[in-house]
Every structure is written in C-alpha cells, then in structure tokens.
PDB file of the backbone (N, CA, C, O) and the ligand in Angstrom, with CONECT records:
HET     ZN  A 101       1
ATOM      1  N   UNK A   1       6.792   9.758 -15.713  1.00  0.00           N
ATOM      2  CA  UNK A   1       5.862  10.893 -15.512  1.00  0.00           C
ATOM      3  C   UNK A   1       5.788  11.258 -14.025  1.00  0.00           C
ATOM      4  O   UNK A   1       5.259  10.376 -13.348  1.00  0.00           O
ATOM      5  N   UNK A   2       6.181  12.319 -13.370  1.00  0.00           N
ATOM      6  CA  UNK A   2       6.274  12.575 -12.246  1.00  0.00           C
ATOM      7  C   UNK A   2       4.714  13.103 -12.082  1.00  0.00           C
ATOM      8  O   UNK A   2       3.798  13.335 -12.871  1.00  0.00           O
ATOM      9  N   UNK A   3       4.920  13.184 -10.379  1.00  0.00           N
ATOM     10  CA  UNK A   3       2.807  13.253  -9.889  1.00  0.00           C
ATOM     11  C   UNK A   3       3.328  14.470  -9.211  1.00  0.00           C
ATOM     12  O   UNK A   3       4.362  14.442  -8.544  1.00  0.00           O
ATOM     13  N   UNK A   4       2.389  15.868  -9.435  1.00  0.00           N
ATOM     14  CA  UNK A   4       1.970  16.686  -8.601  1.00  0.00           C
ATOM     15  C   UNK A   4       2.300  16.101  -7.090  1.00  0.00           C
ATOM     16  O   UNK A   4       1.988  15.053  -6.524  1.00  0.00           O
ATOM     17  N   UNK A   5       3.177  17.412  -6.641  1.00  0.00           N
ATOM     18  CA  UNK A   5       3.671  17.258  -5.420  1.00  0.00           C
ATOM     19  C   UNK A   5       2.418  17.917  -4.265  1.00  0.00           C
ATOM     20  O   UNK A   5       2.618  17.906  -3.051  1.00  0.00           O
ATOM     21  N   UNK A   6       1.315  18.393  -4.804  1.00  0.00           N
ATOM     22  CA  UNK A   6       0.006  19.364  -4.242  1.00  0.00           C
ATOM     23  C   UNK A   6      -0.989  18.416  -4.143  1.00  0.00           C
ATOM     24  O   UNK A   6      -1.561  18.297  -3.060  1.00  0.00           O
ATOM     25  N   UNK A   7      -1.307  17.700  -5.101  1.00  0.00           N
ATOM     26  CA  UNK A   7      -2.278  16.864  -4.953  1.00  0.00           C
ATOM     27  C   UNK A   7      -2.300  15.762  -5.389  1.00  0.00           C
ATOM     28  O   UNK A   7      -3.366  15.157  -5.508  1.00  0.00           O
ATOM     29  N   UNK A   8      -0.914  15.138  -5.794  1.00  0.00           N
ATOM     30  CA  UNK A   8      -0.554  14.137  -6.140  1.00  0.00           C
ATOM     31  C   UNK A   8      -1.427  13.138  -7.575  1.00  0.00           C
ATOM     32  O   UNK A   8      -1.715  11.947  -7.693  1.00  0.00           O
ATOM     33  N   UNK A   9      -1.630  14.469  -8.550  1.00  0.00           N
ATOM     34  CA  UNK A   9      -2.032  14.102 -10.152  1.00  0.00           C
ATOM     35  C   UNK A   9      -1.230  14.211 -10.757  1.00  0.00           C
ATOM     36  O   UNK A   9      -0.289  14.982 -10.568  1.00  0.00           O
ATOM     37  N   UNK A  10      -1.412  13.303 -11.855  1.00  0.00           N
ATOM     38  CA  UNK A  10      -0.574  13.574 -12.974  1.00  0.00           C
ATOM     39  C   UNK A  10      -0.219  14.728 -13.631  1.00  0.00           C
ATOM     40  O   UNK A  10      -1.146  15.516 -13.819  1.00  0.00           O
ATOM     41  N   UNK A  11       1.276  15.162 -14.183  1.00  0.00           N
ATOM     42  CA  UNK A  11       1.155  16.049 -14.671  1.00  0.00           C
ATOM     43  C   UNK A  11       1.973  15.584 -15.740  1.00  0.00           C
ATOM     44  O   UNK A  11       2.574  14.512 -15.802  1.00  0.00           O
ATOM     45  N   UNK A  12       1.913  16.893 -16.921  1.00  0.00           N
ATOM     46  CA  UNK A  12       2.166  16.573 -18.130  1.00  0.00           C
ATOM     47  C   UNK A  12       3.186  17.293 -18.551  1.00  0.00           C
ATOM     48  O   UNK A  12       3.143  18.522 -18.510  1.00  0.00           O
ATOM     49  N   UNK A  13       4.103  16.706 -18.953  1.00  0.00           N
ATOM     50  CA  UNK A  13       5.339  18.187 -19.759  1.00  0.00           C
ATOM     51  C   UNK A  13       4.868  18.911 -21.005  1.00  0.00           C
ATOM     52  O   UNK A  13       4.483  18.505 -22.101  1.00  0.00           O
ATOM     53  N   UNK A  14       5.081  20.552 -20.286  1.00  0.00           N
ATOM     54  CA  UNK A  14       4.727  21.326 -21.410  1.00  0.00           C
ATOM     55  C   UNK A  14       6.061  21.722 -21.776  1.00  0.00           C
ATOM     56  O   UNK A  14       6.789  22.428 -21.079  1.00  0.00           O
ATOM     57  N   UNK A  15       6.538  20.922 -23.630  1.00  0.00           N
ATOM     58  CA  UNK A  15       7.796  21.188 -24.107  1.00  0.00           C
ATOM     59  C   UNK A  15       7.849  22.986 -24.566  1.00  0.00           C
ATOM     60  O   UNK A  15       8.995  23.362 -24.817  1.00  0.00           O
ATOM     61  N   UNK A  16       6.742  24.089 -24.692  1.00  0.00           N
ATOM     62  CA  UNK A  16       7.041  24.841 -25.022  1.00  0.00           C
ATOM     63  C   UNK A  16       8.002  25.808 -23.896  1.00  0.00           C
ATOM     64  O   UNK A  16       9.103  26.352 -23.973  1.00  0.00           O
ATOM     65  N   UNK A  17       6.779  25.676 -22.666  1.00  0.00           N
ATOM     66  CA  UNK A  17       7.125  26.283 -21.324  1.00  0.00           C
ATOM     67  C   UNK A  17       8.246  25.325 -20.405  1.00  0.00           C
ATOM     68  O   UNK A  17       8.687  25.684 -19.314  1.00  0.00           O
ATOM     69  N   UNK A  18       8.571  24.137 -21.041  1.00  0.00           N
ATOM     70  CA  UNK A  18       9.735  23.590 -20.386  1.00  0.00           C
ATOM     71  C   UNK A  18       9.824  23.306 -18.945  1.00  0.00           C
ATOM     72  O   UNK A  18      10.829  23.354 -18.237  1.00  0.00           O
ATOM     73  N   UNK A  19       8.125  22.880 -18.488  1.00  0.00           N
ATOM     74  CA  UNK A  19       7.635  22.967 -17.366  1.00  0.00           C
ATOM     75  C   UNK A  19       6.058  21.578 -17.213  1.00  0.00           C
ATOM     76  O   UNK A  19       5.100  21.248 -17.912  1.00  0.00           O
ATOM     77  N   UNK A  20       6.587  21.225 -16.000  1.00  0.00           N
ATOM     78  CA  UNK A  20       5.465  19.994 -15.698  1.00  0.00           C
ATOM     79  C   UNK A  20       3.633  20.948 -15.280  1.00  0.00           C
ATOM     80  O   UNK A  20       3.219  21.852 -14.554  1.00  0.00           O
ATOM     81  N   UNK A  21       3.212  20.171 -16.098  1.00  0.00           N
ATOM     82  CA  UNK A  21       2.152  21.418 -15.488  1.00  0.00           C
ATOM     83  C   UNK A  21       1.133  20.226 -14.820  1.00  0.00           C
ATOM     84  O   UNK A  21       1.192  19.176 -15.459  1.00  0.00           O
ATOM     85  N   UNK A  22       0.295  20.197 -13.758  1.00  0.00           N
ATOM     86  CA  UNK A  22      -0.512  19.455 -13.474  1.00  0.00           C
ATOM     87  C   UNK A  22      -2.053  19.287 -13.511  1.00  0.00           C
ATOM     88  O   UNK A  22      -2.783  19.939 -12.765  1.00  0.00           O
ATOM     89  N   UNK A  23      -2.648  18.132 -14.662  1.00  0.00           N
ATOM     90  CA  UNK A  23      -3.287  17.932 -14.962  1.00  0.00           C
ATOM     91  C   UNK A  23      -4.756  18.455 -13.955  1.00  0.00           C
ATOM     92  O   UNK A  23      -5.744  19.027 -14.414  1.00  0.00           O
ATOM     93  N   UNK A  24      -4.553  18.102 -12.639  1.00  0.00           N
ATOM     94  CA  UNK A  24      -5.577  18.113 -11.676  1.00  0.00           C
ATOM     95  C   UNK A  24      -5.894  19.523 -11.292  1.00  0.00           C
ATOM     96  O   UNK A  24      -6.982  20.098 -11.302  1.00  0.00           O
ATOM     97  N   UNK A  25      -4.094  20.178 -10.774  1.00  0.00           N
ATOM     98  CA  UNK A  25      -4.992  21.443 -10.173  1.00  0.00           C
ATOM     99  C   UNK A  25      -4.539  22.492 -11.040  1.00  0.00           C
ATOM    100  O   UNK A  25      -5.195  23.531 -10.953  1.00  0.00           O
ATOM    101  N   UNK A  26      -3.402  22.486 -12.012  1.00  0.00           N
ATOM    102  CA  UNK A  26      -3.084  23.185 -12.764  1.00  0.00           C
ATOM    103  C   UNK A  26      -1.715  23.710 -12.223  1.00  0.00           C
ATOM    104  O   UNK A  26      -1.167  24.679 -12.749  1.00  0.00           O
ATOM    105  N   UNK A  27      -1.169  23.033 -11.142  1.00  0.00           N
ATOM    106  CA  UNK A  27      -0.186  23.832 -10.813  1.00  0.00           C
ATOM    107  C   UNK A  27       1.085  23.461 -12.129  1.00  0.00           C
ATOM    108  O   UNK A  27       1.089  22.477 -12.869  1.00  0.00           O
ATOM    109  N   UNK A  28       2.211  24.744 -12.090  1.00  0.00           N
ATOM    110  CA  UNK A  28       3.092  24.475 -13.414  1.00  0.00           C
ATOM    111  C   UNK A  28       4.299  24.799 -12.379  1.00  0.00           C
ATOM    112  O   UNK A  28       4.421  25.807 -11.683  1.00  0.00           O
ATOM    113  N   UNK A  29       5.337  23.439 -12.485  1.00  0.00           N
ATOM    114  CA  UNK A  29       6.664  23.594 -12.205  1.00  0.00           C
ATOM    115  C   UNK A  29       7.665  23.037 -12.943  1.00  0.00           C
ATOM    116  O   UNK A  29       7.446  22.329 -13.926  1.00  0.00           O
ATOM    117  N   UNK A  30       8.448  23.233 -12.648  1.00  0.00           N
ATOM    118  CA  UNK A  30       9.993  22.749 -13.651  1.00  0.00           C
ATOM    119  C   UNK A  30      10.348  21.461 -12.868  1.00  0.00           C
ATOM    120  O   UNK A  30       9.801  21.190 -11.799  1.00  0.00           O
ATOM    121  N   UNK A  31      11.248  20.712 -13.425  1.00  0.00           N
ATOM    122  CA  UNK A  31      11.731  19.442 -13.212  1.00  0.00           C
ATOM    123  C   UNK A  31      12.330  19.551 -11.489  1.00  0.00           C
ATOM    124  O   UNK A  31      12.002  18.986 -10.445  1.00  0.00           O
ATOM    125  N   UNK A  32      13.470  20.698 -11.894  1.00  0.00           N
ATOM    126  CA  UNK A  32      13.750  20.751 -10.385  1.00  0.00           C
ATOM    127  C   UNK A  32      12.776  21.222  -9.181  1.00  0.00           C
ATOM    128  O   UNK A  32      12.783  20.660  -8.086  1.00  0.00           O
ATOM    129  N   UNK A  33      11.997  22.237  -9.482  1.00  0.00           N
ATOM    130  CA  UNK A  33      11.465  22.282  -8.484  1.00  0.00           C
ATOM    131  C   UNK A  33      10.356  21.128  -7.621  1.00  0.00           C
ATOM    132  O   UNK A  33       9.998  21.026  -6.448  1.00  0.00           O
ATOM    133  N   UNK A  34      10.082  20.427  -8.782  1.00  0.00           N
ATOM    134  CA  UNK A  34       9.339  19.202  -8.754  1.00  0.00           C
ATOM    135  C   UNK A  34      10.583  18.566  -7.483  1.00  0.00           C
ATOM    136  O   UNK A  34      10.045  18.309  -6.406  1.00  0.00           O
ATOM    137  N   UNK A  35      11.734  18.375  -7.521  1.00  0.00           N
ATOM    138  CA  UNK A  35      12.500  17.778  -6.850  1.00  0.00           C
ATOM    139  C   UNK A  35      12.867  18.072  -5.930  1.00  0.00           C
ATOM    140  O   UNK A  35      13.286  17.336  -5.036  1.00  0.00           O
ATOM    141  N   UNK A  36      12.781  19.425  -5.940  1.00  0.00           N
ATOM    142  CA  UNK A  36      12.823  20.310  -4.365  1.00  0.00           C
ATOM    143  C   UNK A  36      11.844  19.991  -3.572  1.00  0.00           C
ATOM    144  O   UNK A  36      12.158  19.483  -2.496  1.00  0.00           O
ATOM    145  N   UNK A  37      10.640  20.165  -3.830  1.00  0.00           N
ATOM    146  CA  UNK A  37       9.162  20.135  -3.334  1.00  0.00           C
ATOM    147  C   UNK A  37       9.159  18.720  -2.698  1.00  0.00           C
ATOM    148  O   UNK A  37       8.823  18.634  -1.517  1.00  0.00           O
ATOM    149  N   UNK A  38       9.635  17.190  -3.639  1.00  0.00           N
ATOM    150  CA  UNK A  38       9.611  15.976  -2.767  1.00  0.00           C
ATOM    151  C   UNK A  38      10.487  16.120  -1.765  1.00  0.00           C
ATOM    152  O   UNK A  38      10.171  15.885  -0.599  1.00  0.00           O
ATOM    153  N   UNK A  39      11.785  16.559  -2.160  1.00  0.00           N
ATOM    154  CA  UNK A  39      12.712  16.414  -0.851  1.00  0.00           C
ATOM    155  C   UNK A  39      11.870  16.910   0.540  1.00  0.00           C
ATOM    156  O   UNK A  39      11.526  16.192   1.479  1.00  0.00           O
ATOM    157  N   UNK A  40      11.644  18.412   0.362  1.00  0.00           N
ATOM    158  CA  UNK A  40      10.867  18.788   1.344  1.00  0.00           C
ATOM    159  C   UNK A  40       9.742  17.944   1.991  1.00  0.00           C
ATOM    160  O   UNK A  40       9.435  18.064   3.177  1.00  0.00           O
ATOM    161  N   UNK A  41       9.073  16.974   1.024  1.00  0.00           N
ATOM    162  CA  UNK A  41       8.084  16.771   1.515  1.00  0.00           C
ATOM    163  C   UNK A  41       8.306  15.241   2.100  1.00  0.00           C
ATOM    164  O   UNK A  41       7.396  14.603   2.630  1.00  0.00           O
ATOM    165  N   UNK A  42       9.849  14.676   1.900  1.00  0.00           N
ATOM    166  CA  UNK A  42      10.438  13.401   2.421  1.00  0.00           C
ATOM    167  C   UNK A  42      11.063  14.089   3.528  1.00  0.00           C
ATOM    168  O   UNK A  42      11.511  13.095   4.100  1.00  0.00           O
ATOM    169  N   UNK A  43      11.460  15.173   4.330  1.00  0.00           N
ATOM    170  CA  UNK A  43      11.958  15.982   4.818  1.00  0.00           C
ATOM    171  C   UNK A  43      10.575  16.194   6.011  1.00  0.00           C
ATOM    172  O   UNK A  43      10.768  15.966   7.205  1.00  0.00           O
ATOM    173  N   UNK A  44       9.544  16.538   5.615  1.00  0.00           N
ATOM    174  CA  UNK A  44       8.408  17.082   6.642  1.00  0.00           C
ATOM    175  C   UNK A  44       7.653  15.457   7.054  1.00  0.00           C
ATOM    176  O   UNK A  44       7.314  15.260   8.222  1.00  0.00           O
ATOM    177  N   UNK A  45       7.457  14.441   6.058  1.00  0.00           N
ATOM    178  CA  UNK A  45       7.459  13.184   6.645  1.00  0.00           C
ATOM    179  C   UNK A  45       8.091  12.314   7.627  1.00  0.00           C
ATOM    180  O   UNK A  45       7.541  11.395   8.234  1.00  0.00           O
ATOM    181  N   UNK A  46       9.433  12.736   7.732  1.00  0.00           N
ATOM    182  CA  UNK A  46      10.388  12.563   8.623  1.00  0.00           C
ATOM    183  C   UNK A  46      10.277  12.948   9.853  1.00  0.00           C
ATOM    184  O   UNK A  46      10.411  12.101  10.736  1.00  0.00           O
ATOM    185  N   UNK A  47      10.030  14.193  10.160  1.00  0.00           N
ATOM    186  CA  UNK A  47       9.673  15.234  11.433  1.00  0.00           C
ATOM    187  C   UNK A  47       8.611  14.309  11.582  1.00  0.00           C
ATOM    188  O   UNK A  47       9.047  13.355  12.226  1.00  0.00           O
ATOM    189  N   UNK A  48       7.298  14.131  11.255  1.00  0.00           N
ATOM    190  CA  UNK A  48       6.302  13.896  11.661  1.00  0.00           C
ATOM    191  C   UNK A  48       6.237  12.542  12.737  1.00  0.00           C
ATOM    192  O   UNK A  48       5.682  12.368  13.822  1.00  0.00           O
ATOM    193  N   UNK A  49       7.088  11.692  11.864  1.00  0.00           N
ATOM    194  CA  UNK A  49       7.670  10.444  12.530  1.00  0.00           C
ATOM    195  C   UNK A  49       8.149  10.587  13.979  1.00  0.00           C
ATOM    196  O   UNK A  49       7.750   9.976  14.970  1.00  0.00           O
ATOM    197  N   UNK A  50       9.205  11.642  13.865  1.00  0.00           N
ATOM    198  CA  UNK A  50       9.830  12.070  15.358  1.00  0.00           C
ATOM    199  C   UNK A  50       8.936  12.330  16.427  1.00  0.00           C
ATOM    200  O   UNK A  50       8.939  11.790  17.533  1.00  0.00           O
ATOM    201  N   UNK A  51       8.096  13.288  15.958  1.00  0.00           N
ATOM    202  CA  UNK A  51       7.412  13.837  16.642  1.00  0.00           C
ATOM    203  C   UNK A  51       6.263  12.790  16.955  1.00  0.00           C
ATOM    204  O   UNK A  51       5.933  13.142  18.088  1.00  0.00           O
ATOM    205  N   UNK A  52       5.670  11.995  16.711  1.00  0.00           N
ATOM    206  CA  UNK A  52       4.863  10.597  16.797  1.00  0.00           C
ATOM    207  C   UNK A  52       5.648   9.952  17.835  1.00  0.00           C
ATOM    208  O   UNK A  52       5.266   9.539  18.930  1.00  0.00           O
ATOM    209  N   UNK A  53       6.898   9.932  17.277  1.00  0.00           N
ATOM    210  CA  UNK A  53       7.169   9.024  18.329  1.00  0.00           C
ATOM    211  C   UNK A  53       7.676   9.080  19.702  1.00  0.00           C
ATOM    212  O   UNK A  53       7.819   8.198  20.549  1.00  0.00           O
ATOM    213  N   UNK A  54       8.028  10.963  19.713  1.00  0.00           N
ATOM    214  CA  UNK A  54       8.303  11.503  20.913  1.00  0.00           C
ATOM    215  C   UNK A  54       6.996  11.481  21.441  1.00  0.00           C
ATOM    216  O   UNK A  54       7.010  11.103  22.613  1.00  0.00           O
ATOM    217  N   UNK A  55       5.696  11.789  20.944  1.00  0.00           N
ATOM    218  CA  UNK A  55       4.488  11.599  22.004  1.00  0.00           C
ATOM    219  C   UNK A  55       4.628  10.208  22.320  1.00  0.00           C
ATOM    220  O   UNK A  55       4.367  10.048  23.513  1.00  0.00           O
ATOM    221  N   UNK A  56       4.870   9.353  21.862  1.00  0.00           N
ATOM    222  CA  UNK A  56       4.324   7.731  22.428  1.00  0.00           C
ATOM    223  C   UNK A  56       4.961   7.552  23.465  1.00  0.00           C
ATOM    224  O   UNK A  56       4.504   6.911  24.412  1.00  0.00           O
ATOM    225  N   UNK A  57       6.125   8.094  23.451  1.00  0.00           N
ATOM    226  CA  UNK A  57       7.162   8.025  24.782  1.00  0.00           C
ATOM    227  C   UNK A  57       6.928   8.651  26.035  1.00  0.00           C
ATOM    228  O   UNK A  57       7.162   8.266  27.181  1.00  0.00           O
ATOM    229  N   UNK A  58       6.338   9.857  25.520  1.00  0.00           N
ATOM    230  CA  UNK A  58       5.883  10.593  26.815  1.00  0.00           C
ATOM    231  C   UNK A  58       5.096   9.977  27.429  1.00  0.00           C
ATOM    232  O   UNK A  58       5.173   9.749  28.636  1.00  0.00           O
ATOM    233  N   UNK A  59       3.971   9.516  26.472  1.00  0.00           N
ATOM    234  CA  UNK A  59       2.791   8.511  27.134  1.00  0.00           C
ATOM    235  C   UNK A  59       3.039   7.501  27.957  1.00  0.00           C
ATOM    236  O   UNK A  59       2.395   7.254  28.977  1.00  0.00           O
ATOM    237  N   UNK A  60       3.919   6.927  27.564  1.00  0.00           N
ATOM    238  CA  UNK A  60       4.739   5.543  28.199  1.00  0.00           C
ATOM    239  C   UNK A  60       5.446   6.042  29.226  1.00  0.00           C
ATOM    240  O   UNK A  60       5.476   5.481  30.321  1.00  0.00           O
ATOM    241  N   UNK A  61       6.200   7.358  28.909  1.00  0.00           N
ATOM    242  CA  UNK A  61       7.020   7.353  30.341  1.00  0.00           C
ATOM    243  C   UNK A  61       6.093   7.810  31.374  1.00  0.00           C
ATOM    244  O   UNK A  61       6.455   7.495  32.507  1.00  0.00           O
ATOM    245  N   UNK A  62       4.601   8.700  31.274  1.00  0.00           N
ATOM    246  CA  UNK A  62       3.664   9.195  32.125  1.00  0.00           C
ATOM    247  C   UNK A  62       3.311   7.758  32.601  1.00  0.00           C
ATOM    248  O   UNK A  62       3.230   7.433  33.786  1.00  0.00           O
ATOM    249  N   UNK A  63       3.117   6.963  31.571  1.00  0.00           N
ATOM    250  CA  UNK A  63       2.112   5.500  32.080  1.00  0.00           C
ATOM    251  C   UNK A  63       2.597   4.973  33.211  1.00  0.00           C
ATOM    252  O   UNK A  63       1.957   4.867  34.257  1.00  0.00           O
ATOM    253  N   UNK A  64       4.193   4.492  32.961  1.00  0.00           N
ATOM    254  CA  UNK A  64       4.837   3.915  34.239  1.00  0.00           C
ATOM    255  C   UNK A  64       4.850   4.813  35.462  1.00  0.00           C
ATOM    256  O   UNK A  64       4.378   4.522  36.561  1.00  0.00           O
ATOM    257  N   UNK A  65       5.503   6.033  35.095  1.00  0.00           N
ATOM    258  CA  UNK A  65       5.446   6.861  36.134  1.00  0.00           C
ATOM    259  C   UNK A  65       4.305   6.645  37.185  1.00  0.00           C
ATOM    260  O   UNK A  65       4.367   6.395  38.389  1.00  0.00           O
ATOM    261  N   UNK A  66       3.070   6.851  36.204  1.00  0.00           N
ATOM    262  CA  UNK A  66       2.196   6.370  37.388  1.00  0.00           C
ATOM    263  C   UNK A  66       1.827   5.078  38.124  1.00  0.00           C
ATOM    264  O   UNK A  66       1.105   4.911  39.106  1.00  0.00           O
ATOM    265  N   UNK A  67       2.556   4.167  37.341  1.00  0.00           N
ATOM    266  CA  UNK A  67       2.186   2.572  37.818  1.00  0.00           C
ATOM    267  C   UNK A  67       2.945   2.264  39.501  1.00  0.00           C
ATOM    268  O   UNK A  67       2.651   1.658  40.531  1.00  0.00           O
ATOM    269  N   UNK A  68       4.340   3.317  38.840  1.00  0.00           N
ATOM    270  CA  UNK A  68       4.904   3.041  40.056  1.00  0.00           C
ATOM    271  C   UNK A  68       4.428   4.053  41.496  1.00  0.00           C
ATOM    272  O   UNK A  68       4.921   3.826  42.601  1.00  0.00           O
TER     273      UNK A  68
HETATM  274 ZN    ZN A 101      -1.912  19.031  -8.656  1.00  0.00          ZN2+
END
C-alpha cells in the first residue's frame, strides 16, 4: 500500500478509476505518478543535504578565518 506523497496517509486503490486515492487529504493519483512525486521528493531531499552542508562549511571556513 503506497502512502500519500502530500501528507504521507494512506491511500487506497480505486479499481474503478485505476487510481490511488488518499485516504487523508483526498488527493487521487495513478501508480506512476505516485512514483514520480517520490523520486522528486528523494531528489529535493538530496539538495537539501547539499545545501546544509554547504552552510556548515561556510561557517567553519568563516570560524577559522577568524581564529587566524
Ligand atoms: Zn494525502
């Protein structure tokens, strides 16, 4: 049973509409797009990482900078 990629509820297959619909907020998608939506969202988790860790660096390289 795949989880809402929006708010991460369960959703349920509707065999008529051939589409996951989600229990919580009501959103209705198809299998693939369900799969599109994680990629993206293993995709924007990724960036976030970078970007975390490009600030820590800056911090660190400001820190020494000033030590010395
Ligand atoms: Zn939802």
């Amino acid at each position: 049973m795949p989880f809402c990629p929006e708010c991460g509820g369960e959703m349920k297959h509707d065999s008529y509409f051939r589409r996951y619909i989600c229990k919580s907020c009501g959103l209705s998608l198809t299998s693939q797009e369900i799969m599109e939506l994680r990629d993206k969202m293993r995709q924007d988790t990724r960036d976030d990482d970078d970007k975390r860790k490009k600030k820590r660096k800056e911090y660190l390289d400001w820190w020494f900078s000033k030590k010395e």
